[in-house]
PDB file with one MODEL, atoms N, CA, C and O in Angstrom:
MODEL        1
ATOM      1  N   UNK A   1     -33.422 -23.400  13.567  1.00  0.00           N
ATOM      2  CA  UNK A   1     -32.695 -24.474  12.958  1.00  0.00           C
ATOM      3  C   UNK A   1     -31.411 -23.989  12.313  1.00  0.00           C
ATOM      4  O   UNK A   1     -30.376 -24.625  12.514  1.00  0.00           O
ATOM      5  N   UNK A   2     -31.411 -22.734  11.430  1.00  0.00           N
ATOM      6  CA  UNK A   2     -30.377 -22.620  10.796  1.00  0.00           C
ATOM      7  C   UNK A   2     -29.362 -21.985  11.767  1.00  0.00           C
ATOM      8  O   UNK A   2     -28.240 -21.824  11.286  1.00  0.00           O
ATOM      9  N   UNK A   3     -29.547 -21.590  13.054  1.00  0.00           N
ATOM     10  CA  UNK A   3     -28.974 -20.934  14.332  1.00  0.00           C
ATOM     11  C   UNK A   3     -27.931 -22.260  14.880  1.00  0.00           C
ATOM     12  O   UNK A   3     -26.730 -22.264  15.147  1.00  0.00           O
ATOM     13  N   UNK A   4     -28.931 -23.311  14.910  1.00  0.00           N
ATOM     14  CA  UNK A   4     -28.250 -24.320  15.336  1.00  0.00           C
ATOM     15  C   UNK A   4     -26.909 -25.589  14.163  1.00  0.00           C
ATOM     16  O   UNK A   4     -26.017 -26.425  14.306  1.00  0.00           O
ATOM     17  N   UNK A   5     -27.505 -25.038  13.363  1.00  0.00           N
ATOM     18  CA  UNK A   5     -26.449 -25.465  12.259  1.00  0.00           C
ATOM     19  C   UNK A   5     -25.067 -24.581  12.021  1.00  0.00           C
ATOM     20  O   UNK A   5     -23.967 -24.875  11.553  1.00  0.00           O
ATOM     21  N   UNK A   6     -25.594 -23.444  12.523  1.00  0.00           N
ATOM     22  CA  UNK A   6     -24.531 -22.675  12.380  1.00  0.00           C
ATOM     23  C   UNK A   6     -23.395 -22.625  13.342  1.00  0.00           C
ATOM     24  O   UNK A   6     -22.317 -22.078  13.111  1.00  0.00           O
ATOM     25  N   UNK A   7     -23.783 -23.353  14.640  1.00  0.00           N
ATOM     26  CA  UNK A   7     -23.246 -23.242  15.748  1.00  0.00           C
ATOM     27  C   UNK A   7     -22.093 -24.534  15.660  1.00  0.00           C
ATOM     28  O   UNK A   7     -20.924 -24.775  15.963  1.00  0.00           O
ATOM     29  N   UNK A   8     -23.259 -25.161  15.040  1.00  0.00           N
ATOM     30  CA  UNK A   8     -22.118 -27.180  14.962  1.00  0.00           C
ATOM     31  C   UNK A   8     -21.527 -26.961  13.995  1.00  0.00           C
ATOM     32  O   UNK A   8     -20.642 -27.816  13.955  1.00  0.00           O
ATOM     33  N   UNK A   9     -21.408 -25.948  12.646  1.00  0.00           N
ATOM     34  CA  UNK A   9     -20.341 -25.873  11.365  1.00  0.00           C
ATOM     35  C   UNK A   9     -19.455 -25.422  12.173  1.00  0.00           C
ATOM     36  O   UNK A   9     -18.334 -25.931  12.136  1.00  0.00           O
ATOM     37  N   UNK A  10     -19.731 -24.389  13.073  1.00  0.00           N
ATOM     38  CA  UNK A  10     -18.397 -23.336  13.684  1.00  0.00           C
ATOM     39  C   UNK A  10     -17.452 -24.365  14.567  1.00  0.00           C
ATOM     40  O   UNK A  10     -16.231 -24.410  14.424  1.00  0.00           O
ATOM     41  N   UNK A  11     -18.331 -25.340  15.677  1.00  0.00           N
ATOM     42  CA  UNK A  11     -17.683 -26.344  16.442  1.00  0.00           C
ATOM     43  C   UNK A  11     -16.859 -27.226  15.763  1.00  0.00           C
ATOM     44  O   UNK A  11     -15.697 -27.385  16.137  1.00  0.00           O
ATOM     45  N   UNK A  12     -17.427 -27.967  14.574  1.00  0.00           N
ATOM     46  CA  UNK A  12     -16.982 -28.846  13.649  1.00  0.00           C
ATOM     47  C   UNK A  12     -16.149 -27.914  13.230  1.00  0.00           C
ATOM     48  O   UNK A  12     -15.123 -28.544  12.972  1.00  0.00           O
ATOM     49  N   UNK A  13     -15.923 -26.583  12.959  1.00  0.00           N
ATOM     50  CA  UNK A  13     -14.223 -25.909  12.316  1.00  0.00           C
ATOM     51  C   UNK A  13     -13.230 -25.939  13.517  1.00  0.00           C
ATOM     52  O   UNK A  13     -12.039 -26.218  13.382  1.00  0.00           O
ATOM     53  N   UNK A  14     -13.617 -25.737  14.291  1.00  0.00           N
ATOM     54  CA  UNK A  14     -13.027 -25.651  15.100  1.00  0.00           C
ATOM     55  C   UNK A  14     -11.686 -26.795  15.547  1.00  0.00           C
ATOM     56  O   UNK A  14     -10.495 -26.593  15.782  1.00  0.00           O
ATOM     57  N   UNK A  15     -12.660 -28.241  15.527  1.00  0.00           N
ATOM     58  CA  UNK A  15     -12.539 -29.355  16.245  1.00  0.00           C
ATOM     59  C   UNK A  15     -11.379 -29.932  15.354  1.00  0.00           C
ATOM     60  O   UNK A  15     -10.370 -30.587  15.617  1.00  0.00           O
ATOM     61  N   UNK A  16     -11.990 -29.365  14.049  1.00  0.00           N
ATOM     62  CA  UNK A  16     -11.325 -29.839  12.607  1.00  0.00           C
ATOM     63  C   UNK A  16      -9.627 -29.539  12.750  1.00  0.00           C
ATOM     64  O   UNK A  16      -8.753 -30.380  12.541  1.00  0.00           O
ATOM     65  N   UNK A  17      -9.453 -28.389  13.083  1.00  0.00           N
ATOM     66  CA  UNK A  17      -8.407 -27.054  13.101  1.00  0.00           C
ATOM     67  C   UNK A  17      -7.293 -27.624  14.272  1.00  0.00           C
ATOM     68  O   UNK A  17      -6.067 -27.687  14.177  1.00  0.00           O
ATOM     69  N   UNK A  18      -8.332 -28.079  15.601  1.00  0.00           N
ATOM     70  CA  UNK A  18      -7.779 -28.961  16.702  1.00  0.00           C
ATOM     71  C   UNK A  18      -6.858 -29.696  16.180  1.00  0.00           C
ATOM     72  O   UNK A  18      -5.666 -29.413  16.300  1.00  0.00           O
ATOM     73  N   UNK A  19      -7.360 -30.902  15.429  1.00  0.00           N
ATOM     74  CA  UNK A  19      -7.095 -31.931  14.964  1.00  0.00           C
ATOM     75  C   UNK A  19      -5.807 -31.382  14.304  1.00  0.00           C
ATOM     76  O   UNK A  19      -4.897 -30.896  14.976  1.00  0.00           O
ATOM     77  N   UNK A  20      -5.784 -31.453  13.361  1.00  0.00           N
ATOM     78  CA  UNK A  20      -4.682 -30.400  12.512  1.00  0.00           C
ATOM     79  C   UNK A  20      -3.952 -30.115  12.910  1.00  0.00           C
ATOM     80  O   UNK A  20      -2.937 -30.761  12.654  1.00  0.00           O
ATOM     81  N   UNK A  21      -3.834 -29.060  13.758  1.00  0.00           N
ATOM     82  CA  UNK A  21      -2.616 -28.547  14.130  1.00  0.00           C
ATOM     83  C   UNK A  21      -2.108 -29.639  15.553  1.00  0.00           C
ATOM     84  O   UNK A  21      -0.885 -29.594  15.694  1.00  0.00           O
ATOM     85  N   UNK A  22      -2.670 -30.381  16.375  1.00  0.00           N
ATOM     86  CA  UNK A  22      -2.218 -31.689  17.002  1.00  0.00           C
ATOM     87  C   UNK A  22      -1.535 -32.265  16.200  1.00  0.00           C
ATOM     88  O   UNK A  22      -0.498 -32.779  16.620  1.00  0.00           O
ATOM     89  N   UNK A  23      -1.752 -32.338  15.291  1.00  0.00           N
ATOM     90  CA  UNK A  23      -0.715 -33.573  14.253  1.00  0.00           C
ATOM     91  C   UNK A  23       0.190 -32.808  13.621  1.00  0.00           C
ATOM     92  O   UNK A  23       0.936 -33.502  12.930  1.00  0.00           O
ATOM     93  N   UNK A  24       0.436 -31.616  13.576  1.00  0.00           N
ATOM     94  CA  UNK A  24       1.295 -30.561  12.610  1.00  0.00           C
ATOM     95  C   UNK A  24       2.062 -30.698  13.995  1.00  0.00           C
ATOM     96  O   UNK A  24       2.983 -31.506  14.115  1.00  0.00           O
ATOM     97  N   UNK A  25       1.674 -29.933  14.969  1.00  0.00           N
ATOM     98  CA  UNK A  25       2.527 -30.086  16.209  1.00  0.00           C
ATOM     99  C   UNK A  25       3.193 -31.020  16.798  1.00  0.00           C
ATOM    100  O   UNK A  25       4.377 -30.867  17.096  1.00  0.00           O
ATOM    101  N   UNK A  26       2.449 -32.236  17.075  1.00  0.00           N
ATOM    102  CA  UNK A  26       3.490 -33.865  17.284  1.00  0.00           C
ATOM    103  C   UNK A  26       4.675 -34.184  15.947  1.00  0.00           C
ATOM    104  O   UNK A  26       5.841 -34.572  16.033  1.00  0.00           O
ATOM    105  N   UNK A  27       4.050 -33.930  15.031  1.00  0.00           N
ATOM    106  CA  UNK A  27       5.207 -33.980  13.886  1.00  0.00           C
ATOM    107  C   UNK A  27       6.427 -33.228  13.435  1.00  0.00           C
ATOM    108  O   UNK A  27       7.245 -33.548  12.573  1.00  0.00           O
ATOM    109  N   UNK A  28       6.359 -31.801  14.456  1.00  0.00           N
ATOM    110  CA  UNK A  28       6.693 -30.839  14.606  1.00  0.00           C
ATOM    111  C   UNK A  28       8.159 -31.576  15.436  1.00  0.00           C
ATOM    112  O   UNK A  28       9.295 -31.872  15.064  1.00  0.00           O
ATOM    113  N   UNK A  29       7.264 -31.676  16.959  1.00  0.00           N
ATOM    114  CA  UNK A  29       8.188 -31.965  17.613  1.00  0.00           C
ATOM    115  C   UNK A  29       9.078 -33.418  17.393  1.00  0.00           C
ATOM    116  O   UNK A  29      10.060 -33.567  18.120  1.00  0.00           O
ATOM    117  N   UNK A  30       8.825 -34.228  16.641  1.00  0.00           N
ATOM    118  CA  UNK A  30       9.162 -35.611  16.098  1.00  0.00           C
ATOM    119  C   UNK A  30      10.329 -35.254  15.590  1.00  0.00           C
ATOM    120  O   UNK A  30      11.380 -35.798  15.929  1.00  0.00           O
ATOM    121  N   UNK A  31      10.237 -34.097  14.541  1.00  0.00           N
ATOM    122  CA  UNK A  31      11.571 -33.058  13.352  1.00  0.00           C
ATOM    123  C   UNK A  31      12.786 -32.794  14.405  1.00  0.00           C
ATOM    124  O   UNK A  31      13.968 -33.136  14.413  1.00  0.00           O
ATOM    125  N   UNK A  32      11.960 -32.026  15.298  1.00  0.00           N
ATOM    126  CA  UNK A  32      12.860 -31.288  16.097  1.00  0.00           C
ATOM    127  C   UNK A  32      13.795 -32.087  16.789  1.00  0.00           C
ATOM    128  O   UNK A  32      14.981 -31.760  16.761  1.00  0.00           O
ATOM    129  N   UNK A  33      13.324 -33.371  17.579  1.00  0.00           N
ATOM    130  CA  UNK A  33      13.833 -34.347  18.232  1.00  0.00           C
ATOM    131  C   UNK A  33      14.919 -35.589  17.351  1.00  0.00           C
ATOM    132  O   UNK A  33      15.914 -36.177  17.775  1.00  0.00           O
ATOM    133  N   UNK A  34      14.274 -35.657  16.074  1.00  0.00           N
ATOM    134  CA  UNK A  34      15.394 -36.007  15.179  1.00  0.00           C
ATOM    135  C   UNK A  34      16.597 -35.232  14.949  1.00  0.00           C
ATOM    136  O   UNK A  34      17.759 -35.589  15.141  1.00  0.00           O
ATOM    137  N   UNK A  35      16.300 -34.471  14.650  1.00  0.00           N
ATOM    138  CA  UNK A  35      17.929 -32.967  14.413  1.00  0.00           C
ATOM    139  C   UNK A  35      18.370 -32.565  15.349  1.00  0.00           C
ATOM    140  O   UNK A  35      19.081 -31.561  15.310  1.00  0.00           O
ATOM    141  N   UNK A  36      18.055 -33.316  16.688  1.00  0.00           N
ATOM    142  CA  UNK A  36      18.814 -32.967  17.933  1.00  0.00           C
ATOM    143  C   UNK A  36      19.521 -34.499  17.987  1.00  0.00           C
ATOM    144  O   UNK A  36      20.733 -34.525  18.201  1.00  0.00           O
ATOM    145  N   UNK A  37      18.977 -35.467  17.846  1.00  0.00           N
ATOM    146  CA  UNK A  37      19.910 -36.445  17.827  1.00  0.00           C
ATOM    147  C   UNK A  37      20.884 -36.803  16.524  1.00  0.00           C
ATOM    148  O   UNK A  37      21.734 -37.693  16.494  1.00  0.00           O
ATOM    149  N   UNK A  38      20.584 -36.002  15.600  1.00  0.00           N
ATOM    150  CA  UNK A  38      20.970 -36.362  14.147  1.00  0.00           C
ATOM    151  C   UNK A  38      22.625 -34.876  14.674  1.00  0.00           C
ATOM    152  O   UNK A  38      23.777 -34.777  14.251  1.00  0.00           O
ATOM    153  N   UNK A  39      22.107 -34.345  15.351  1.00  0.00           N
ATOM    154  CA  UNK A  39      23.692 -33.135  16.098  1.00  0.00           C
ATOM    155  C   UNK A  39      24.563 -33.630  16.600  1.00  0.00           C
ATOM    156  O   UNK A  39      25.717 -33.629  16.174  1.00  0.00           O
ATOM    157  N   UNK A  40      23.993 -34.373  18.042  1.00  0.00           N
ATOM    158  CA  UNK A  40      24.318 -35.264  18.938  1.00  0.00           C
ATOM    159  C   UNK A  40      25.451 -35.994  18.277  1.00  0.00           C
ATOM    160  O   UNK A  40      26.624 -35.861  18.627  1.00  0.00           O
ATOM    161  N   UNK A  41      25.135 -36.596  17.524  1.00  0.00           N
ATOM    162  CA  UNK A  41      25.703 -37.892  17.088  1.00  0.00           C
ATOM    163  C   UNK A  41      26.571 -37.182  15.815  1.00  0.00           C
ATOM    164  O   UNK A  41      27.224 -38.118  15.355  1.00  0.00           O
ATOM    165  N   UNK A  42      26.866 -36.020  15.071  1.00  0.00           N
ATOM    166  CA  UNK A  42      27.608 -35.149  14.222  1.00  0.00           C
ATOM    167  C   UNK A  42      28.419 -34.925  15.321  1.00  0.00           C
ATOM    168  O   UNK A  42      29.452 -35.561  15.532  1.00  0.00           O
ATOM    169  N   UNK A  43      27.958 -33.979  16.080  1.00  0.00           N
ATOM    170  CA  UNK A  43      28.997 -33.522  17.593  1.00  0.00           C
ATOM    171  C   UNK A  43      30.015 -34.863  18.072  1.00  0.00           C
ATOM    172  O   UNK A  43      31.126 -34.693  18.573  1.00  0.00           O
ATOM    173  N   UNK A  44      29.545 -35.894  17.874  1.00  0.00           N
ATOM    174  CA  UNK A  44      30.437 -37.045  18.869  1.00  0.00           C
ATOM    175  C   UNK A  44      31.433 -37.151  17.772  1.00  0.00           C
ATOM    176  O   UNK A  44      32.613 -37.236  18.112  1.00  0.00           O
ATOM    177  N   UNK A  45      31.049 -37.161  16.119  1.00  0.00           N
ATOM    178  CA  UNK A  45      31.989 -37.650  15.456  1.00  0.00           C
ATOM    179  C   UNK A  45      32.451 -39.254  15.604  1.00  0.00           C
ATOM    180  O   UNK A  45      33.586 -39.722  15.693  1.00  0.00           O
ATOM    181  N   UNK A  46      30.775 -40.110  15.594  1.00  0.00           N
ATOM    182  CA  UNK A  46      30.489 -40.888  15.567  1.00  0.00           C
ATOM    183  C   UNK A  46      30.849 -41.724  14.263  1.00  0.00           C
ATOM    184  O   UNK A  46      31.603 -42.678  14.069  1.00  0.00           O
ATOM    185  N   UNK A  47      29.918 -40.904  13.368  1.00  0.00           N
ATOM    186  CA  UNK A  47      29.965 -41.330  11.603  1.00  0.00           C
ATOM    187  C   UNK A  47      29.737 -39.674  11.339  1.00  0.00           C
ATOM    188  O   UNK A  47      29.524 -38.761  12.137  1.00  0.00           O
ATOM    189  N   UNK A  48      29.925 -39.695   9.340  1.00  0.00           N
ATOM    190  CA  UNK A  48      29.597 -38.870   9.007  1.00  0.00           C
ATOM    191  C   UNK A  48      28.129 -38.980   8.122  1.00  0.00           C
ATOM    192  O   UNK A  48      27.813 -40.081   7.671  1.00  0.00           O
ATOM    193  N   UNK A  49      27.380 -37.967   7.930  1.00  0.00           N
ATOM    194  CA  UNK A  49      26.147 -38.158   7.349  1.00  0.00           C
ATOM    195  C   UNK A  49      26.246 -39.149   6.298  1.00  0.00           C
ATOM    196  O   UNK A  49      25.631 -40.208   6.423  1.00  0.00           O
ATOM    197  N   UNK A  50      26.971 -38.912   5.252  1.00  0.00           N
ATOM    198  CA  UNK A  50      27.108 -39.731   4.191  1.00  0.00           C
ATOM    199  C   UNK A  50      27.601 -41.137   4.451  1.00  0.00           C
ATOM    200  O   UNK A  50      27.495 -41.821   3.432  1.00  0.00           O
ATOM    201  N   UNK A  51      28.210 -41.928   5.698  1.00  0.00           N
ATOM    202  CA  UNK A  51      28.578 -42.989   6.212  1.00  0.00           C
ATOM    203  C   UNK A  51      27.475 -43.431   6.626  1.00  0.00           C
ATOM    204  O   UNK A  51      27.252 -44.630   6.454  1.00  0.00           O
ATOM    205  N   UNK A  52      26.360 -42.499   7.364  1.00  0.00           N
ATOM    206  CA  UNK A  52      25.289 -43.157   7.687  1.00  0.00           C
ATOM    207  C   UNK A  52      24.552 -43.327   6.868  1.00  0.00           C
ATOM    208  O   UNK A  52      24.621 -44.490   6.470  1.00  0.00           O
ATOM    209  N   UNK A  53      23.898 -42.804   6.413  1.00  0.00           N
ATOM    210  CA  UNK A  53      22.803 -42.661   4.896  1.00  0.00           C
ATOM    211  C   UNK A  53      23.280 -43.965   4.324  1.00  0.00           C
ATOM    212  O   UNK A  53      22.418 -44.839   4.411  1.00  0.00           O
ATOM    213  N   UNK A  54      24.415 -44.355   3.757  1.00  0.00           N
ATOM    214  CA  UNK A  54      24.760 -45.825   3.409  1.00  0.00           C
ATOM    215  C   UNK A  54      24.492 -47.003   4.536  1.00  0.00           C
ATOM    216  O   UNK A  54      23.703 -47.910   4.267  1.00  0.00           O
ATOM    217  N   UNK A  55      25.129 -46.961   5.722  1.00  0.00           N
ATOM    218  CA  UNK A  55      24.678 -48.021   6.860  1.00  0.00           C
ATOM    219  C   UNK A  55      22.757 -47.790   6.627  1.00  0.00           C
ATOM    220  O   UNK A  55      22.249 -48.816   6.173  1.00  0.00           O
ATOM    221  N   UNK A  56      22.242 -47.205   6.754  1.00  0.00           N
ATOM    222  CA  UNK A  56      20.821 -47.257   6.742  1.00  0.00           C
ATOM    223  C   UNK A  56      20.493 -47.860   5.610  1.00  0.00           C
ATOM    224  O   UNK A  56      19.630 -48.738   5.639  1.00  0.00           O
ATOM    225  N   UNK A  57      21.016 -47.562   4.611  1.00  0.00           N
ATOM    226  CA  UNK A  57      20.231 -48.238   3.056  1.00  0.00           C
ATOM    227  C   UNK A  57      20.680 -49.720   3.268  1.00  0.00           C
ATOM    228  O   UNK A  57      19.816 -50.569   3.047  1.00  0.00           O
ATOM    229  N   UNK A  58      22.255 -50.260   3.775  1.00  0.00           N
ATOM    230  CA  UNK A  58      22.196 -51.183   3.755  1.00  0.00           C
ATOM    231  C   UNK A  58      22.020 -52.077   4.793  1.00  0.00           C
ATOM    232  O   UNK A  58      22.673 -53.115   4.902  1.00  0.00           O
ATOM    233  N   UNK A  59      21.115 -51.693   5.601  1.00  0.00           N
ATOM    234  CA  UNK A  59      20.520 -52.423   6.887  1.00  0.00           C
ATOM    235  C   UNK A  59      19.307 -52.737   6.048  1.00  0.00           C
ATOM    236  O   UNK A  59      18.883 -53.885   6.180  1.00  0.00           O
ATOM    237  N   UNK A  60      18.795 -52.108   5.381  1.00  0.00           N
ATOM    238  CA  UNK A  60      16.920 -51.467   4.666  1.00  0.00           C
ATOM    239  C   UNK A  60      16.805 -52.858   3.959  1.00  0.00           C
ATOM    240  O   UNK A  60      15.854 -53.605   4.189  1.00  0.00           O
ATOM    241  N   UNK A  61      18.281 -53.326   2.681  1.00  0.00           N
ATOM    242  CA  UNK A  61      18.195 -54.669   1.879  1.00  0.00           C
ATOM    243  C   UNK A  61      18.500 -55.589   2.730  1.00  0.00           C
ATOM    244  O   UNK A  61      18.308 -56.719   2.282  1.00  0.00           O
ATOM    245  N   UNK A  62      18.967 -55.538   3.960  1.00  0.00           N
ATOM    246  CA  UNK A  62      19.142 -56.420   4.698  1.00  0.00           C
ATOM    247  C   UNK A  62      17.987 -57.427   5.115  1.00  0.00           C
ATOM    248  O   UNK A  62      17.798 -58.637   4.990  1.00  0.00           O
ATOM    249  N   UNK A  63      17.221 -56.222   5.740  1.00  0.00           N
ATOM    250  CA  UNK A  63      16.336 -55.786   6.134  1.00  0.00           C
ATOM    251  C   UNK A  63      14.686 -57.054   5.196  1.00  0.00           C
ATOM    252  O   UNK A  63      13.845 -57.845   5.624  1.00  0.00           O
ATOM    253  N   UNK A  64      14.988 -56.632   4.172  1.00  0.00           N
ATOM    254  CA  UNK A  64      13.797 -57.097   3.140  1.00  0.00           C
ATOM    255  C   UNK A  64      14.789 -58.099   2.529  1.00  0.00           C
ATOM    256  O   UNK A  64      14.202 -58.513   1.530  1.00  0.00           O
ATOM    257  N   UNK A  65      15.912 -58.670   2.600  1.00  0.00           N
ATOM    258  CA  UNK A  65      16.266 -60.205   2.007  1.00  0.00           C
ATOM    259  C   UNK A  65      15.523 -61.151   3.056  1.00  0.00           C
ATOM    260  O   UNK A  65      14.846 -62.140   2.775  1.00  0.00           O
ATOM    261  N   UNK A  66      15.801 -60.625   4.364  1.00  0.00           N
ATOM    262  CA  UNK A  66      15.519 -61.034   5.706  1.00  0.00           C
ATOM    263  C   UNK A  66      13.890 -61.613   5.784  1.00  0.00           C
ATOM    264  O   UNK A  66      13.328 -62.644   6.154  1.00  0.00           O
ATOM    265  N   UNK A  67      13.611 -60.660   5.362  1.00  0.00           N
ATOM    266  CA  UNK A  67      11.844 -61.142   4.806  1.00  0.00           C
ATOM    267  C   UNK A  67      11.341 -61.580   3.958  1.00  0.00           C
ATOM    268  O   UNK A  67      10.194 -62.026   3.986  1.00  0.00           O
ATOM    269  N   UNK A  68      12.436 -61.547   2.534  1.00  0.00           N
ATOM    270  CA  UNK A  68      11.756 -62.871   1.576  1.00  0.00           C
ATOM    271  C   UNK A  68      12.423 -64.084   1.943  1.00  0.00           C
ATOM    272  O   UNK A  68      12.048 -65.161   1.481  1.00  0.00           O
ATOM    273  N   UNK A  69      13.196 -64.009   2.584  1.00  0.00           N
ATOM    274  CA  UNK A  69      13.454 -65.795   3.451  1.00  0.00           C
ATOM    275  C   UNK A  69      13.040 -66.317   3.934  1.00  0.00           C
ATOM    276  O   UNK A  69      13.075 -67.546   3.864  1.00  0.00           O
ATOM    277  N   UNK A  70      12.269 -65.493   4.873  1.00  0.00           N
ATOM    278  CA  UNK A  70      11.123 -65.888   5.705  1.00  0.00           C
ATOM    279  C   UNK A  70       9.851 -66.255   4.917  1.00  0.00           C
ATOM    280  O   UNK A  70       9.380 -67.374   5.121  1.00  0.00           O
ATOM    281  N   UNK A  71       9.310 -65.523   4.136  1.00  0.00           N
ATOM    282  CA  UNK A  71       8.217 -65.776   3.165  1.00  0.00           C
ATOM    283  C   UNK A  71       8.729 -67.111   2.547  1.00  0.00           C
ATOM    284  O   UNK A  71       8.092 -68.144   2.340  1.00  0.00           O
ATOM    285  N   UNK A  72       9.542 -66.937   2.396  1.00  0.00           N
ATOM    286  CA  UNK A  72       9.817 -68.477   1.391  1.00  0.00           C
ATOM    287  C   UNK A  72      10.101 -69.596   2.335  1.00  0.00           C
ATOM    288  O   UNK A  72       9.666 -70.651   1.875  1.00  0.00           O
ATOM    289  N   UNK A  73      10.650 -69.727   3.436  1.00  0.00           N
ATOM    290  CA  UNK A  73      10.766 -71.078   4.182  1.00  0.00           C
ATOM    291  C   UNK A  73       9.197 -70.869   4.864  1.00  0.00           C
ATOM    292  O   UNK A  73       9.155 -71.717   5.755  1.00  0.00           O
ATOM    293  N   UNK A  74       8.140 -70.265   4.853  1.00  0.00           N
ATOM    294  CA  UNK A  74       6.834 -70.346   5.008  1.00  0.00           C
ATOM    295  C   UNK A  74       6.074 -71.374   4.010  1.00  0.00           C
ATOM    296  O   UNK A  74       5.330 -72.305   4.318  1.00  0.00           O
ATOM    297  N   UNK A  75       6.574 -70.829   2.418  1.00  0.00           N
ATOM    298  CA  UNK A  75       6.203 -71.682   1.640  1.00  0.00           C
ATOM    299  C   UNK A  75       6.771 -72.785   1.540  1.00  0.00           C
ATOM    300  O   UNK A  75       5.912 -73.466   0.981  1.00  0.00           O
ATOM    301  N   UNK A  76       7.181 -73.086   1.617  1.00  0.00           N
ATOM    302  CA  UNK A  76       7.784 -74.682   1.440  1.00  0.00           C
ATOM    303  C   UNK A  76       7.319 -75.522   2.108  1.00  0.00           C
ATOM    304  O   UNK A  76       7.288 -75.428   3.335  1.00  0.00           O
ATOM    305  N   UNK A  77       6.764 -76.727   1.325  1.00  0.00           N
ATOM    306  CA  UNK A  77       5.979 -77.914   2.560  1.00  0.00           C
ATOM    307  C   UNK A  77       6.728 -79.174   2.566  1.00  0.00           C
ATOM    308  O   UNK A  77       7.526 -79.394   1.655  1.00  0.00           O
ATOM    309  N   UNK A  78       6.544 -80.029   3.518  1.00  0.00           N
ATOM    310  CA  UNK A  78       7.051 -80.816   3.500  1.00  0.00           C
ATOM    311  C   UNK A  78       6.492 -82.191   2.827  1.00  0.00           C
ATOM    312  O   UNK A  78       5.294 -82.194   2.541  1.00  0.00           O
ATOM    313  N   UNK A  79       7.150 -83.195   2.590  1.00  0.00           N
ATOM    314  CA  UNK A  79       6.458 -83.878   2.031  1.00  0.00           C
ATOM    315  C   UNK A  79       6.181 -85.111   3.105  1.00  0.00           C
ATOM    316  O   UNK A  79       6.701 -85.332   4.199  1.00  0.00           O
ATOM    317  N   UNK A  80       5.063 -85.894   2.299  1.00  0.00           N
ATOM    318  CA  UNK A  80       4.365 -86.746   3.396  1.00  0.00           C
ATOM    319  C   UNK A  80       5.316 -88.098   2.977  1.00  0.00           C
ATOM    320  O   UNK A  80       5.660 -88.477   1.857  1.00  0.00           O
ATOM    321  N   UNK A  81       5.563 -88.591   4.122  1.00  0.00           N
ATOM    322  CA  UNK A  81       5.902 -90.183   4.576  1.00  0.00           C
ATOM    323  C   UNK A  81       5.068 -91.133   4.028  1.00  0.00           C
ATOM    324  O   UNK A  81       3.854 -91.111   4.228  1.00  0.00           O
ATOM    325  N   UNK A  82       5.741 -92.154   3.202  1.00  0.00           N
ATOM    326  CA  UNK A  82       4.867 -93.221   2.691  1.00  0.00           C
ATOM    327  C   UNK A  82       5.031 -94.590   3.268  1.00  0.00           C
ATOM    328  O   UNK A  82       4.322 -95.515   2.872  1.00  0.00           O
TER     329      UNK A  82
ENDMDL
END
């Protein structure tokens, strides 16, 4: 018994470790693939970082006015015909 427990802790580290470094690695390459387009687009002399960083924040309030408008013409009912 304790042969066989010992065998599924080692599998279960193992599987664990799998797991882990799959997601360290996809996130890995996620980084990498950002700072190649985050070059890309430095190289074109498109915008500059600090031009973008602002366009992003103000897409973001855009973004969430956009959705309490929506929340709110959700709430609103109409009224009934007499």
């Amino acid at each position: 018994m304790s042969k066989s427990k010992f065998v599924i802790n080692k599998l279960a580290k193992l599987f664990e470790q799998g797991l882990v470094s799959y997601k360290d690695f996809s996130s890995e390459i996620l980084e990498i693939i950002k700072s190649q387009r985050d070059e890309l687009i430095f190289k074109m002399q498109l915008t500059s970082k600090e031009e973008a960083d602002i366009l992003i924040k103000r897409i973001e309030k855009l973004e969430q006015k956009i959705e309490q408008l929506e929340k709110k013409n959700k709430k609103t009912t109409r009224a009934k015909k007499s």
